[in-house]
Structures are given as structure tokens and as C-alpha cells.
N, C-alpha and C positions, 0 to 999 in steps of 0.2 A: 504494500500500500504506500501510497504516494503522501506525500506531506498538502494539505489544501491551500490554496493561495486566496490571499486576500482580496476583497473588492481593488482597494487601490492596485493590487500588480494587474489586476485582470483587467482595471481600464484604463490602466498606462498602455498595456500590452497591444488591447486591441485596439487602440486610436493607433498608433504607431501603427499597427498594420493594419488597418483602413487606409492610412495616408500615404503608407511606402510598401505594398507588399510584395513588391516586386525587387527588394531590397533585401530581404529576409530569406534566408535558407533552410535546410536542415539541418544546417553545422553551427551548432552551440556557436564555436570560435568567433564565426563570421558574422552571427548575431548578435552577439557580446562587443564586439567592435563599433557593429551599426545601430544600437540602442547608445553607445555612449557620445555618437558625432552626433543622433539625434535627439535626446533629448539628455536634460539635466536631473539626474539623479545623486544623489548626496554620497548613498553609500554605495561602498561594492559589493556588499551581497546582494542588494535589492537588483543592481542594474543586474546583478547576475541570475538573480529569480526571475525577472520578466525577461530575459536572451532565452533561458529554459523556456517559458513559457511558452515565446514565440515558436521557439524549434517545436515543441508539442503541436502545437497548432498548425505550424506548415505541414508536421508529420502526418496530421488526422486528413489535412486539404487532401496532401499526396496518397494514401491509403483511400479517401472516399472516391478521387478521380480516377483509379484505379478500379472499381468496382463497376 
């Protein structure tokens, strides 16, 4: 079982990617980079819970496209 994420990381998460999803991958690394040129976040674990987030999220897009 997964740890649940907060309102706030899930509506940082998904305004970011409403606004750039085409920026976003399924590589943690590469998400973690483009969450911190895009927006301002204080800490690093948070910027690093919403990069997880988003990878979940591209992963689900890619697995439903898939079906």
C-alpha cells in the first residue's frame, strides 16, 4: 500500500499537468527537474511527492491508452 497524498500535492500536480502535459514523462528524474523550472515549491520532498505523483499519473494515461 501506497502512502495517500494530500489535496494540496494532488492540485499542484494536476494544474501542472493540465498546463504542460506534454512536459511530463514517466521518468521520476525528468519530472522532478520539470516540477522545479515550473513551479515554486519550498521543500524537497514535497517537489519530490508531486514528480511521483505526476509519473503515477502519466503511468495510468499510458496503461489506459493502451487498452
Amino acid at each position: 500500500m501506497g502512502r495517500i497524498k494530500t489535496t494540496f500535492i494532488k492540485t499542484i500536480a494536476r494544474e501542472l499537468f493540465e498546463k504542460n502535459a506534454d512536459k511530463f514523462s514517466e521518468d521520476f528524474g525528468n519530472n522532478k527537474k520539470e516540477v522545479d523550472k515550473l513551479a515554486y515549491i519550498k521543500s524537497k520532498k514535497q517537489r519530490n511527492i508531486v514528480a511521483g505523483y505526476l509519473t503515477s499519473l502519466k503511468r495510468q494515461l499510458a496503461a489506459n491508452a493502451n487498452r
